[in-house]
N, C-alpha and C positions, 0 to 999 in steps of 0.2 A: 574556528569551531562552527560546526554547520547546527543551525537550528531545527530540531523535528520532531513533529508534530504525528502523531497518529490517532487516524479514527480505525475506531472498532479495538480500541486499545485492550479492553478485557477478553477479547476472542482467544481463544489457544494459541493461533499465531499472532495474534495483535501484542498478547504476552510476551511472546519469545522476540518481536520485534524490539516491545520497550527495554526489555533488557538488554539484548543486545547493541543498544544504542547506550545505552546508559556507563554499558560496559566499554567501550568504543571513545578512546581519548581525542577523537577527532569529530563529535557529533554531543549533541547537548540533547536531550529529551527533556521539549517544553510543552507540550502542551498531549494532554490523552485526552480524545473524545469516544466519551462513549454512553449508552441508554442507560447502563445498568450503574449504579454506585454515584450517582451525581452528587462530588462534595466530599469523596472521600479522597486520602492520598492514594498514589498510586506506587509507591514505594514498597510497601510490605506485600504490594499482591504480587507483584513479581520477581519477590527476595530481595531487595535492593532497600532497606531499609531506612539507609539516609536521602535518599531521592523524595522530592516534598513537591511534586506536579500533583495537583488536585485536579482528579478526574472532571469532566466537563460535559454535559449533554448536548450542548451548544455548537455548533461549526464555526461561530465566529471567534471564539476562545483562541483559533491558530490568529486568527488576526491581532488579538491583545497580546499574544504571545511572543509575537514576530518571528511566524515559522518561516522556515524558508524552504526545507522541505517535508510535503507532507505524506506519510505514506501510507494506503490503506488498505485496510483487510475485513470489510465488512461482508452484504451480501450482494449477489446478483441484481436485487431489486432495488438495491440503495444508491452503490457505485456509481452509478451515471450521475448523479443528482451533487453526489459529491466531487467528480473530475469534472463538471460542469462548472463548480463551484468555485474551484482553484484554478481554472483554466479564467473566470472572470476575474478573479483575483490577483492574477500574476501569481500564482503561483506552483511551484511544480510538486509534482505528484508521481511518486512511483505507486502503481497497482499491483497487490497481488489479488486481490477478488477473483474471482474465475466469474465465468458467464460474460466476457465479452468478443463478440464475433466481428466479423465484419464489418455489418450494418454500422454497429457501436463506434467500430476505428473509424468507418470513415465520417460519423458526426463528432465524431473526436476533432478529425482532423479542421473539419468545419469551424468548427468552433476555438481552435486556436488561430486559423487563420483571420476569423470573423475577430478576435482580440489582437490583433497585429501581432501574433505569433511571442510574446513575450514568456507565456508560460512551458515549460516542457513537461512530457507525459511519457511513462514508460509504461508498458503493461507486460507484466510478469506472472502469469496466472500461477507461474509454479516456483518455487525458492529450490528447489529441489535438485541436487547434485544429481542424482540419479535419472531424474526425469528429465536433465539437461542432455544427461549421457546417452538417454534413449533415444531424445531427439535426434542427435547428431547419429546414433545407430541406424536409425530408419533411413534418413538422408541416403548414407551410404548403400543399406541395403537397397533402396529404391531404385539402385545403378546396374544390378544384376537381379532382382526379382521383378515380373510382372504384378506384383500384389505382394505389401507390408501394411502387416497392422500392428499397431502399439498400443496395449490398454494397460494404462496404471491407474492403480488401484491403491487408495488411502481412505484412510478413519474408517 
């Protein structure tokens, strides 16, 4: 059973993550971090009624928790602070946040290296089957058009 933790647990998709994990007989959901609700459970916000993880405002709560993987969906201006955080900690982190570019991957990469690489980091800006499927449309289109653009569009 894999242990996981989410910051930005109350966010729309930080929701549909904890549920999803909860629902998922191969992934334990231990720890929710997040601003809003500190001290409440988080079972009833996300339908899951007998689920007893008490939200947290804390980042170190993954640590009391013993997550092992943490995955987040905060904002633009938070994200680095917290893949920062779990790249110190040995611990790995999938990203859906959007807002990170290059500059961002390559002090990513810095910074696992600068912890002897024990941590891993995926960045996922989109969950999105369809924004998968564009992607890999464009690739292709890009083989026979001089110019493809892709704008998807959500919330």
């Amino acid at each position: 059973m894999i242990r996981v933790g989410v910051i930005g647990a109350l966010g729309r998709m930080g929701r549909l993550v904890c549920r999803a994990v909860v629902e998922d007989p191969e992934l334990s959901l231990v720890a929710a971090i997040d601003r809003t609700r500190d001290g409440d459970v988080i079972g009833p916000m996300i339908g899951a009624g007998k689920v007893d993880v008490v939200v947290s405002s804390q980042i170190e709560t993954l640590l009391q928790a013993e997550t092992e993987v943490i995955v987040d969906f905060t904002r633009p201006g938070e994200v680095m602070s917290n893949v920062r955080w779990a790249i110190d900690h040995g611990m790995d982190i999938v990203v859906g946040t959007t807002g990170i570019g290059p500059d961002e991957l390559n002090d990513i990469n810095k910074w696992i290296e600068a912890e002897g690489g024990e941590a891993n980091v995926i960045v996922a800006p989109n969950f999105s089957i369809g924004a998968v499927v564009a992607q890999r449309f464009a690739e292709e289109a890009s083989r026979f058009f001089p110019a493809v653009e892709i704008i998807e569009l959500h919330h």
